[in-house]
C-alpha positions in Angstrom: -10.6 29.6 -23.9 -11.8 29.8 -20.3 -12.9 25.8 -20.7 -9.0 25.1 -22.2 -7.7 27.3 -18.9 -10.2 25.1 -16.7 -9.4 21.6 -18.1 -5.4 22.1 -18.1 -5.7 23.8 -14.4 -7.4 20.4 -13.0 -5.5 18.5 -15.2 -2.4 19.6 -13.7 -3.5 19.5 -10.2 -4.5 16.1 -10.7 -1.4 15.2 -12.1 1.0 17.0 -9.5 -1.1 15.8 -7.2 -0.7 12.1 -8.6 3.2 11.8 -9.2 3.5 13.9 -5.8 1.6 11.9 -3.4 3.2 8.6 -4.9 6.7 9.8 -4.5 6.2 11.0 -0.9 4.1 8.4 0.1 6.5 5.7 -0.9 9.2 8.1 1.5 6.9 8.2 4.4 5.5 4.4 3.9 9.6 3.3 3.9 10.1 5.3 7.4 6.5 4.1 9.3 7.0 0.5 9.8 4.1 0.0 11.2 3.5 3.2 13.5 1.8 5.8 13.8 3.7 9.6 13.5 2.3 12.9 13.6 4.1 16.0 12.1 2.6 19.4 11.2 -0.9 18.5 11.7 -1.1 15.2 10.2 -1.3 11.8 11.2 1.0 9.5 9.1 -0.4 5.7 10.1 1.1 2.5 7.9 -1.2 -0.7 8.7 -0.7 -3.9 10.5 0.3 -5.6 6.9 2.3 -2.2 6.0 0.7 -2.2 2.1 -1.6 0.8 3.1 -0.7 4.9 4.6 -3.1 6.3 5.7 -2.4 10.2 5.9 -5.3 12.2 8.3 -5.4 16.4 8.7 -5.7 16.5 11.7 -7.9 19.5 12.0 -10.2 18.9 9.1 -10.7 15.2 9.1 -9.7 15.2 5.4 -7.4 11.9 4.4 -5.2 10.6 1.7 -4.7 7.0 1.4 -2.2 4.6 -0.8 -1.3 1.3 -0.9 -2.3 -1.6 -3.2 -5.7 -2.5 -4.3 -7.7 0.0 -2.2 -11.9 0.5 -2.2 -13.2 3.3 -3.6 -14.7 5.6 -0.9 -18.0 5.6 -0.6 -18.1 9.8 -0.2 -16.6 9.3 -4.9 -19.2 10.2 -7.0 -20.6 6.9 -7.8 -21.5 7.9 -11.4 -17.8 8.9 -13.0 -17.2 5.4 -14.1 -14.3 3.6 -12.9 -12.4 1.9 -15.2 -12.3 -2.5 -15.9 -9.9 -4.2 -14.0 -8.2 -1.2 -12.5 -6.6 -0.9 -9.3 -7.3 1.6 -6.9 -3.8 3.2 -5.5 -4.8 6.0 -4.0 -7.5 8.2 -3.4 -8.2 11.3 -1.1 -11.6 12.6 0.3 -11.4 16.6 -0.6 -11.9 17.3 -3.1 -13.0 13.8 -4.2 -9.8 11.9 -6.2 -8.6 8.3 -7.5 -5.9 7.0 -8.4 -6.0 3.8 -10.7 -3.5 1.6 -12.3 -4.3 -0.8 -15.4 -2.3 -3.0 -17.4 -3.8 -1.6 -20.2 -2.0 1.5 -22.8 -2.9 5.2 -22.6 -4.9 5.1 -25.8 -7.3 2.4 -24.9 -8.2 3.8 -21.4 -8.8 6.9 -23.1 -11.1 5.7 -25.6 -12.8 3.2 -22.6 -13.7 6.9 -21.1 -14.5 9.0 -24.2 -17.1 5.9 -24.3 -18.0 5.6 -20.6 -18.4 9.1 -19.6 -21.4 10.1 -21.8 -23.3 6.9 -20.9 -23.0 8.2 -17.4 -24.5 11.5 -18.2 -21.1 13.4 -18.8 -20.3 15.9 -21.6 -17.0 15.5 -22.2 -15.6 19.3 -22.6 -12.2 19.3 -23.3 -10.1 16.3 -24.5 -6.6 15.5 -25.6 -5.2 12.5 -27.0 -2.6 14.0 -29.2 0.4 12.4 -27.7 0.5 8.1 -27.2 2.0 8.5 -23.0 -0.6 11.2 -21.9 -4.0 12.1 -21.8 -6.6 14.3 -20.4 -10.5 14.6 -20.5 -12.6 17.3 -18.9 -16.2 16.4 -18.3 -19.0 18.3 -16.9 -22.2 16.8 -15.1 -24.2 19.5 -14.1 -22.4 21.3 -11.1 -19.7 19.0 -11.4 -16.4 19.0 -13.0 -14.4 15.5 -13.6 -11.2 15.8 -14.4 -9.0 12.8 -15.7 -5.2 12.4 -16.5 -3.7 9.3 -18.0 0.1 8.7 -17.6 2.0 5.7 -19.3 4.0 3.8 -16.0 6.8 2.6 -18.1 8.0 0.4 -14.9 5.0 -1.6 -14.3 3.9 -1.4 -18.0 0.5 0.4 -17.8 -1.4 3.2 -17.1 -1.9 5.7 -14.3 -5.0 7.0 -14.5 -6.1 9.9 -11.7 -9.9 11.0 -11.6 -10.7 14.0 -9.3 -13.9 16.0 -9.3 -14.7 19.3 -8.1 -18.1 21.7 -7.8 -18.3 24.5 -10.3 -17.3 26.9 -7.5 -14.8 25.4 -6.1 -13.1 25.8 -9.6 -13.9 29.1 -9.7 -11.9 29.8 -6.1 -9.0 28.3 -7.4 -8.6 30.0 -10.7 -9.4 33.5 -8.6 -6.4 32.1 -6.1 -4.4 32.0 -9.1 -4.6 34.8 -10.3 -4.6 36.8 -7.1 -0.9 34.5 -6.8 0.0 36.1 -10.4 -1.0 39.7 -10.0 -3.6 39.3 -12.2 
């Protein structure tokens, strides 16, 4: 049960955190042009070409970037395998998270990573492929916790796919801050 409670709690921070951060960075890339704006701590920058915000906390360094085609930071685990021919949207620096797009369906991303994950030393702990526009896999690698989430993108005929990894503890202080929020 507590594994269920652990792989739908980072699945749906990874997946608010996903549809969220595209909706209000395509508001705050339409109002930059260009420039640079800070507001509550954090630096909004477009770049020069305007396909890339770049969003900085101000106080702990931490970022969030979008835009079109991006590099995978190098501070990503480097062993959570990135999917073929993806493109990297978006990713953030804590805790570690990537946003992909592919042209290819739910169901064969998931299967790509129900494949990949264990040949990169991953036990793949929860999984659900019951339903052909969604997805989720919950993989362990010693301290670590990968969570991915696969979304059909009906408009540009593909898949979303977010990855986002987090330490063992770092789980466990969220789940206590939720239940601290709930009365628990």
């Amino acid at each position: 049960m507590k594994k269920r409670l652990v792989g739908f709690a980072l699945s749906l921070v990874g997946g608010i955190a996903l549809i969220t951060s595209c909706s209000y960075v395509t508001k705050v890339k339409d109002r930059l042009f260009g420039k640079t704006v800070i507001q509550d701590g954090v630096e909004y920058k477009q770049s020069a070409d305007q396909q890339t915000v770049t969003m900085t906390d101000q106080k702990t360094g931490e970022q969030v970037v979008a835009g079109e085609d991006l590099k995978i930071p190098d501070s990503f685990p480097k062993d959570l395998p990135i999917y073929k021919n993806a493109k990297v949207t978006m990713f953030a620096t804590n805790p570690p998270m990537v946003s992909l797009f592919s042209k290819d369906d739910v169901q064969t991303t998931v299967a790509w990573y129900q494949q990949a994950l264990p040949g990169n030393g991953w036990q793949v702990t929860v999984f659900d492929n019951s339903m052909a526009n969604l997805g989720s896999i919950q993989a362990n690698k010693g301290n670590l916790i990968g969570s991915l989430t696969f979304v059909k993108d009906d408009e540009q005929h593909g898949t979303l796919i977010n990855l986002s990894v987090v330490t063992q503890e770092g789980m466990n202080q969220f789940l206590q801050g939720q239940q601290q929020n709930n009365g628990n």
